[in-house]
C-alpha positions as CSV (number, residue, x, y, z in Angstrom):
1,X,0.0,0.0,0.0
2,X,2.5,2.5,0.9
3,X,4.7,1.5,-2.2
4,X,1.7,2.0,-4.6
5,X,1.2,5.5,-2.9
6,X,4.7,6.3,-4.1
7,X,3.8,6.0,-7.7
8,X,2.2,9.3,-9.0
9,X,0.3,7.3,-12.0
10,X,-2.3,5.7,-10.1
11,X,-3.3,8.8,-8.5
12,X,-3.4,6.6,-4.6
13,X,-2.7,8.3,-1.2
14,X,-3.3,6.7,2.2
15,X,-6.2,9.5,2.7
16,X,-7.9,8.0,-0.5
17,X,-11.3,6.4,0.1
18,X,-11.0,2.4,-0.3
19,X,-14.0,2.4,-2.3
20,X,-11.9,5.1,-4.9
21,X,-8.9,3.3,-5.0
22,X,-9.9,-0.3,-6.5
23,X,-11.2,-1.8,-9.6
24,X,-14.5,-3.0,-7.9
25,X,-15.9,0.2,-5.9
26,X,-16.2,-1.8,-2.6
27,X,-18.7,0.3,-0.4
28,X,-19.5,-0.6,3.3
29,X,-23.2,0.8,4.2
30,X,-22.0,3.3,7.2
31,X,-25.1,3.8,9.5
32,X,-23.2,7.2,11.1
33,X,-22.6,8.7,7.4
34,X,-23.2,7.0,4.5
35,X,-21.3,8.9,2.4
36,X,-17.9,8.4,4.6
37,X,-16.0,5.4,3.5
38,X,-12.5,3.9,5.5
39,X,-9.5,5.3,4.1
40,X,-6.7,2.9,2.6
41,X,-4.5,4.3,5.9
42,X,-8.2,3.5,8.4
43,X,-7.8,0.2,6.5
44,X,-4.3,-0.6,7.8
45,X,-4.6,0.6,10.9
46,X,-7.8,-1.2,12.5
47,X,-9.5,1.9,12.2
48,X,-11.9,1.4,9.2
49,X,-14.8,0.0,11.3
50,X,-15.1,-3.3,9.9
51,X,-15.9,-6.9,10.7
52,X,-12.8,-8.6,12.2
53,X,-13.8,-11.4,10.0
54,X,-14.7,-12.0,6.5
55,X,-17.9,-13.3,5.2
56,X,-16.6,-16.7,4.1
57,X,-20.3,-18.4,3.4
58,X,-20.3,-21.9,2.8
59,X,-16.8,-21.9,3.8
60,X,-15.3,-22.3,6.6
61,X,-13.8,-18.4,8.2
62,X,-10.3,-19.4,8.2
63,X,-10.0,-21.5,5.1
64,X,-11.8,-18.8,3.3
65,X,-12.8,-21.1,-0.2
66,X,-14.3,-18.6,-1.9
67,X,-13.1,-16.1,-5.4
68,X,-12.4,-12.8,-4.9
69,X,-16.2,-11.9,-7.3
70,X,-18.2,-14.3,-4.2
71,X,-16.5,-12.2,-2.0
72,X,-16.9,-8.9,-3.3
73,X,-20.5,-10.0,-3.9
74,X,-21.2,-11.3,-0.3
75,X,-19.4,-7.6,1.0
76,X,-21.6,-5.3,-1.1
77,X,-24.7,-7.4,0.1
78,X,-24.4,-7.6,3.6
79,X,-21.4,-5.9,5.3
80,X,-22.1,-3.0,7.6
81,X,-19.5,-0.5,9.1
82,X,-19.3,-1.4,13.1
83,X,-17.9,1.3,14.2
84,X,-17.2,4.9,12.8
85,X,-13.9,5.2,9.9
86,X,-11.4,6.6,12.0
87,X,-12.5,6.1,15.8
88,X,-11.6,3.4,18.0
89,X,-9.3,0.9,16.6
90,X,-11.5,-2.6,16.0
91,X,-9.4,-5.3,14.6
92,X,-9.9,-6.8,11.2
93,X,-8.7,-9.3,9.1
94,X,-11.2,-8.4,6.6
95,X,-9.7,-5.3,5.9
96,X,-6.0,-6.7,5.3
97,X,-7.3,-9.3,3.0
98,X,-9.2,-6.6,1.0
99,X,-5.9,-4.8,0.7
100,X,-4.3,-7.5,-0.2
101,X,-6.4,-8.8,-3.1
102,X,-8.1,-5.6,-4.3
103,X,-4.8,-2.8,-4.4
104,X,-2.8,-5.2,-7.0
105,X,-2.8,-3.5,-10.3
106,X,-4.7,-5.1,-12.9
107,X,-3.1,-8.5,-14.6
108,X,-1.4,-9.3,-11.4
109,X,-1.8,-11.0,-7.9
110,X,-1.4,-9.7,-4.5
111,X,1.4,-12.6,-4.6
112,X,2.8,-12.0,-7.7
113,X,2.9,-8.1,-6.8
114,X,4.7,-8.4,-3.5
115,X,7.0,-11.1,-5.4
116,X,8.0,-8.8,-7.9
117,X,8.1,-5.0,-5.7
118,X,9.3,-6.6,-2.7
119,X,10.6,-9.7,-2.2
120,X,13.0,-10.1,-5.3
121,X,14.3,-6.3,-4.4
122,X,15.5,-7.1,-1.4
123,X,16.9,-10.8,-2.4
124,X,14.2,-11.9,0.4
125,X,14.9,-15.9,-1.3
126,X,12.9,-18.0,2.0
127,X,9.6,-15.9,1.7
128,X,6.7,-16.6,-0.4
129,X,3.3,-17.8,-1.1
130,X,1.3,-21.0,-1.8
131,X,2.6,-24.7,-0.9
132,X,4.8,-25.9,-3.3
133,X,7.0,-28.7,-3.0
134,X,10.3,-26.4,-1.8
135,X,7.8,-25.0,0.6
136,X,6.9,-28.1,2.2
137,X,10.2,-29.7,2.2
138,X,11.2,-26.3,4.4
139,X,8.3,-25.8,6.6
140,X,8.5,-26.4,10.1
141,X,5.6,-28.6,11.3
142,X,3.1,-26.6,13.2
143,X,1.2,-28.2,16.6
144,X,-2.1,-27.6,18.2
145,X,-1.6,-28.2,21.8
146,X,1.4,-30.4,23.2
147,X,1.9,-33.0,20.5
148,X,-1.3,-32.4,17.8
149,X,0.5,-31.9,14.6
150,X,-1.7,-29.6,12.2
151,X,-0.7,-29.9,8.1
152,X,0.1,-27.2,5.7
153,X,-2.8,-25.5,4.5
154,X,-4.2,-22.7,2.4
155,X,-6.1,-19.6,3.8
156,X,-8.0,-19.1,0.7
157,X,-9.2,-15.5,0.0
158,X,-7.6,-14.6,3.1
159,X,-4.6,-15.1,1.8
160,X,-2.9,-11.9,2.4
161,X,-3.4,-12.0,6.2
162,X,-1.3,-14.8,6.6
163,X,-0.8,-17.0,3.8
164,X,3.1,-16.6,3.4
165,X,5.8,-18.7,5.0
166,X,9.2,-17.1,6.0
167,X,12.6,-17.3,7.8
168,X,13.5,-14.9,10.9
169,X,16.8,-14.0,8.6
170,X,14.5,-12.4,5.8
171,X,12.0,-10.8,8.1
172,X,14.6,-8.9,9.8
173,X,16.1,-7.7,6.6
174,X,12.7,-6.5,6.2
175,X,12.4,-4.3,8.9
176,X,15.8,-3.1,8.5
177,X,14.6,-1.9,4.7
178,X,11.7,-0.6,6.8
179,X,14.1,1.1,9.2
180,X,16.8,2.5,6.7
181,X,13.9,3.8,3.9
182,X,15.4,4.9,0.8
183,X,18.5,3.9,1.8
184,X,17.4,0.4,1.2
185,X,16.0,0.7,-2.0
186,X,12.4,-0.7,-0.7
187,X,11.0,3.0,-1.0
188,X,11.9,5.9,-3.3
189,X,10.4,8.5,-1.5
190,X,11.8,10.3,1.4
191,X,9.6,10.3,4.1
192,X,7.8,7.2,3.3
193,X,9.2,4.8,6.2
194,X,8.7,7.6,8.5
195,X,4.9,7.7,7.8
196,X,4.9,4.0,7.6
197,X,6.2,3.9,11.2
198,X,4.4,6.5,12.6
199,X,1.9,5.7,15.2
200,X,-1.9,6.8,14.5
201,X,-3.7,6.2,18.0
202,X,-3.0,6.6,21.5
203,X,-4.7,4.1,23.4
204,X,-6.7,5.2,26.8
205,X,-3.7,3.8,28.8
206,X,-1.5,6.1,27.1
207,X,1.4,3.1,27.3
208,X,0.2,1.7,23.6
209,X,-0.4,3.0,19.9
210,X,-1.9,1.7,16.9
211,X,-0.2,2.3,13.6
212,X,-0.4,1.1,10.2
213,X,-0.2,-2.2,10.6
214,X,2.1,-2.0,14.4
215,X,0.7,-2.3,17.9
216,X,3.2,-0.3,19.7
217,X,4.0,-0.1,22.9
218,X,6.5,2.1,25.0
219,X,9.3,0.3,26.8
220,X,9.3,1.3,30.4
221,X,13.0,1.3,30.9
222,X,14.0,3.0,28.2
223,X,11.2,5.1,26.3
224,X,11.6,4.0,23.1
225,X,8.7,3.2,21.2
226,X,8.7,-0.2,20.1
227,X,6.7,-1.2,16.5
228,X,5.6,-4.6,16.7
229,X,3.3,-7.2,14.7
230,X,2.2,-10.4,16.0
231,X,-0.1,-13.2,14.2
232,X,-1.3,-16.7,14.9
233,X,-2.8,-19.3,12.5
234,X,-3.6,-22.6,13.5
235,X,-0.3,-24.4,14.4
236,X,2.2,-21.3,14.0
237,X,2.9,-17.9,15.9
238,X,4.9,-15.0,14.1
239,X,6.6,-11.9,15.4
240,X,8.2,-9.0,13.7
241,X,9.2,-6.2,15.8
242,X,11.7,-3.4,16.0
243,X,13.1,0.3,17.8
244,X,14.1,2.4,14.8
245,X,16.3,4.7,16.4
246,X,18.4,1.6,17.4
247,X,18.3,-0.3,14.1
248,X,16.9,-2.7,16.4
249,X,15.1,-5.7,14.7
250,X,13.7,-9.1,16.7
251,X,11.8,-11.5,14.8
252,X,10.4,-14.7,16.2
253,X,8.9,-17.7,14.9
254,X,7.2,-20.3,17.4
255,X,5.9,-24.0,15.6
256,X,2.7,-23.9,18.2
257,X,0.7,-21.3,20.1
258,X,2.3,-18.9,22.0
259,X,2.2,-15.1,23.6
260,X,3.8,-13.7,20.8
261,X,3.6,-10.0,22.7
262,X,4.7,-11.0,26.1
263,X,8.2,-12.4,24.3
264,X,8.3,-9.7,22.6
265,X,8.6,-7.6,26.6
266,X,10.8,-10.2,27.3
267,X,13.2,-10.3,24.7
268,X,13.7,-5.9,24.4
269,X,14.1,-5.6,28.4
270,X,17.4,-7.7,27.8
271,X,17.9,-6.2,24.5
272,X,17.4,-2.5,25.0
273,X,18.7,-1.7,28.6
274,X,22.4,-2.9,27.9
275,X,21.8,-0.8,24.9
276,X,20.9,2.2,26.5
277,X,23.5,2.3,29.1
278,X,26.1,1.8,26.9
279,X,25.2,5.1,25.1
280,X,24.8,6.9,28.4
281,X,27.9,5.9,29.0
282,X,29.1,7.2,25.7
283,X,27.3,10.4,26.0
284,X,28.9,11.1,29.2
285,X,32.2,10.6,27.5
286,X,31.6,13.4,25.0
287,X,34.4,16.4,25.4
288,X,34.7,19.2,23.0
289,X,37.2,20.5,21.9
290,X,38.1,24.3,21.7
291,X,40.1,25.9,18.5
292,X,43.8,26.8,18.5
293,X,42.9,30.6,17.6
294,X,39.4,31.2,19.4
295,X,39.6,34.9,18.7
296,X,38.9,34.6,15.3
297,X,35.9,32.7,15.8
298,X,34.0,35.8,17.6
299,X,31.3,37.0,15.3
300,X,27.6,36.6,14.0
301,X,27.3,32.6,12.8
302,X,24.3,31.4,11.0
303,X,23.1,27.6,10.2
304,X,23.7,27.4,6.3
305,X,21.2,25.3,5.2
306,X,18.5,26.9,7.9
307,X,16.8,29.4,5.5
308,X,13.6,30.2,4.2
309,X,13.1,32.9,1.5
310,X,16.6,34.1,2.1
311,X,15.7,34.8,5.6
312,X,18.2,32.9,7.9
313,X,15.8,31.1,10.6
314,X,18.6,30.0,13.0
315,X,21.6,32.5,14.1
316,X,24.3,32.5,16.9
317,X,26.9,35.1,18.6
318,X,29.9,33.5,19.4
319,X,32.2,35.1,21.8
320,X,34.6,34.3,24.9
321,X,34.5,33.5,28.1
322,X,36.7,32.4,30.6
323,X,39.2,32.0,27.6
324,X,36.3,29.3,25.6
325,X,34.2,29.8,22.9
326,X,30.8,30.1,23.9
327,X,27.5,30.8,21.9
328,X,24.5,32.9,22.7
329,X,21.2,31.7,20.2
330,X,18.3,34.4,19.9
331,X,17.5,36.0,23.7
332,X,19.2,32.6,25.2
333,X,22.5,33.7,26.8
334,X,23.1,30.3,27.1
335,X,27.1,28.6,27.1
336,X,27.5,25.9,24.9
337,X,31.0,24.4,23.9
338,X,32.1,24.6,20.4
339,X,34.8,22.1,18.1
340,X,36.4,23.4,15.3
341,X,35.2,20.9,12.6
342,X,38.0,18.6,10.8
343,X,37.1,17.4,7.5
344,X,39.3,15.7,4.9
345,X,38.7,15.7,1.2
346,X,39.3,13.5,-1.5
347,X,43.1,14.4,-1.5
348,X,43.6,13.5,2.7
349,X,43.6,17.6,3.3
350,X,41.9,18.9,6.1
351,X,39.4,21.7,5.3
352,X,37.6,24.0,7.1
353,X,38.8,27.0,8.8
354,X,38.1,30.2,11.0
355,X,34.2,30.3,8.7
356,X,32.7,27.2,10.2
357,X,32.0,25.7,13.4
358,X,30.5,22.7,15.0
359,X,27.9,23.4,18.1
360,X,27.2,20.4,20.0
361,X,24.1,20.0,22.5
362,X,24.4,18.1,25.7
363,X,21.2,16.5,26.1
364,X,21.5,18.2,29.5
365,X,21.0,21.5,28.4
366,X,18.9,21.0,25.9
367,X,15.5,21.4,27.4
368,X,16.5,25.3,27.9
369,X,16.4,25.6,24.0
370,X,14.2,26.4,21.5
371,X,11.9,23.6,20.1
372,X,14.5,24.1,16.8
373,X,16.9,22.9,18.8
374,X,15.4,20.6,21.5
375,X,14.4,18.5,18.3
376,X,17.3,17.5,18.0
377,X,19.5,17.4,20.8
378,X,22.6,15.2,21.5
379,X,23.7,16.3,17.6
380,X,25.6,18.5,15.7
381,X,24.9,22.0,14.0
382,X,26.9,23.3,11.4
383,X,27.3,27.1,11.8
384,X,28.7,29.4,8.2
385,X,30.1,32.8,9.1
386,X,29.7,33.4,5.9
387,X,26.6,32.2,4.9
388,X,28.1,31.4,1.2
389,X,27.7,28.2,0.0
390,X,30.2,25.3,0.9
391,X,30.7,21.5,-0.2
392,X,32.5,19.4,1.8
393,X,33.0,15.8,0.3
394,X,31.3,13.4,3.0
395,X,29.2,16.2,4.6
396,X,25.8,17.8,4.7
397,X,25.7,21.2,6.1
398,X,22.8,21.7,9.2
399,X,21.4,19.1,11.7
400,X,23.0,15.5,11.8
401,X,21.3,12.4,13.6
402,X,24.3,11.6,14.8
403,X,25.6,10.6,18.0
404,X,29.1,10.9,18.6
405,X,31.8,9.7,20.9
């Protein structure tokens, strides 16, 4: 879903009606406003209002034996909206298999689409669809209780909920593509990964979020917000989950039932506490450094990429103070440490001079700044005395998410 909303042909957002966006012009009758219909992003995000189930007559709910024109004929006949598009999240396995089997462009399958966009991309070679004889030979044997066996099986129309079999190896390198966006070739739009991790309901408790498709949860410990997606069919319990500002990916597969969701506690309080100390520690370890020749640092500095209109939208004064280099921003007389930035080009010469500086936040300072800069504390700013443009191989002028050591 999020791929095809990269592609400006089809004309698809996530704010585009479900109803708009496929071949067939699914509508759900919606008692509340019969002219609203889910969004594709309500759709994802167990906030459309519909049935957690599909309507699988004749068939049993699971192993869902039906064509996709039985089932689009049994939705337009009977399925009603239970709860408003866009309140309270109300799972639905419906709405994932209608994803699934209606947003694949015409002449191909949900399978052969996510085959093609995703899985080949990223070389993911121990994922895929149907039962085939490699398939099979692979496939761990799944159990119903202690020692009921349960055979392979097809989920029919619902297919796309959970018809594909896997390896832990490939779905960690999917959420790392998730995790490292364009940079992994998966997307091609900047911003996409963001919005796909991005949570879209607080929960009453106000310790867990819905997104499109994660049901988040905040570590205690640590804060982070952990995205995470659990499923069970008969015989089999899968678990992705992952902490993007950590590059942190766990993925489990169980051969039975299990509490996907409590592991997943389980397995980030070892993972994500050793973690976080360890850059505490690093943090605390950070020391700037201070110039040779501070005096010729003194002046009006200005963030070079910071502008809007040609109006510079983030400025500092620079002067010293008990012999160090200290910076004032806007009415905040506040002292922060400065390092002369050491850059080598293509040729091993260091550039950079007496025009440029580096401004480092400690995170324990930062609450006194501006929002610009609380944003993005524990990182460097790159100040031009100048203002005139400058290229530095290796470098990108402004804000970096990076922490340093």
């Amino acid at each position: 879903m999020y791929k095809l909303s990269e592609d400006t042909s089809n004309d698809i957002s996530l704010e585009t009606p479900f109803s708009e966006a496929t071949a067939n012009r699914i509508t759900f009758v919606n008692h509340w406003n019969n002219t609203h219909q889910p969004t594709l992003r309500q759709m994802a995000s167990q906030r459309a209002g519909l049935p957690r189930v599909a309507p699988c007559y004749g068939s049993d709910v699971l192993l869902c034996n039906v064509s996709n024109e039985e089932m689009i004929q049994h939705i337009n006949k009977t399925t009603t909206l239970k709860a408003k598009p866009g309140g309270i999240p109300s799972y639905s396995n419906l709405a994932f298999a209608l994803l699934g089997n209606e947003l694949a462009p015409s002449g191909t399958t949900f399978a052969q689409w996510v085959q093609q966009n995703i899985l080949n991309p990223l070389n993911l070679t121990s994922t895929g669809f149907g039962l085939d004889v490699n398939t099979e030979a692979n496939a761990a044997t799944g159990y119903a209780g202690e020692n009921l066996a349960v055979g392979n099986y097809h989920l029919g129309w619902n297919m796309p909920c959970g018809g594909m079999s896997s390896s832990v190896e490939d779905l960690n390198t999917l959420s790392q593509a998730i995790m490292n966006g364009t940079g992994s070739g998966l997307f091609q739009v900047q911003g996409t990964a963001e919005e796909l991790m991005a949570p879209v309901y607080l929960n009453p408790s106000g310790k867990t979020m819905f997104g499109t498709p994660w049901e988040m949860y905040f570590h205690s410990d640590t804060g982070y917000l952990v995205r995470r997606k659990g499923g069970n069919v008969p015989g089999y319990t899968a678990l992705v989950a992952f902490v993007p500002e950590l590059k942190v990916s766990l993925s489990v597969l169980w051969s039975g039932q299990t509490d996907e969701f409590g592991a997943s506690r389980l397995a980030f309080d070892h993972l994500l506490n050793p973690i976080n100390d360890m850059l505490k520690d690093l943090a605390a370890k950070e020391e700037p450094l201070q110039p040779e020749n501070p005096s010729s640092f003194v002046g009006t500095f200005s963030s070079s990429n910071l502008t809007k209109d040609g109006s510079v939208l983030a400025s500092a004064e620079i002067f010293i103070y008990e012999n160090k280099l200290l910076l004032k921003v806007g009415l905040l007389g506040l002292g922060i440490y400065l390092r002369v930035p050491e850059w080598v080009d293509s040729s091993s010469v260091v550039v950079g001079g007496s025009t440029m500086l580096q401004m480092w936040v400690s995170r324990t300072i930062s609450t006194c700044f501006s929002l610009e800069m609380q944003a993005f504390i524990d990182s460097f700013v790159v100040f031009d005395k100048t203002l005139s443009t400058f290229s530095i191989p290796g470098l990108v002028p402004g804000y970096f998410w990076e922490r340093t050591a």
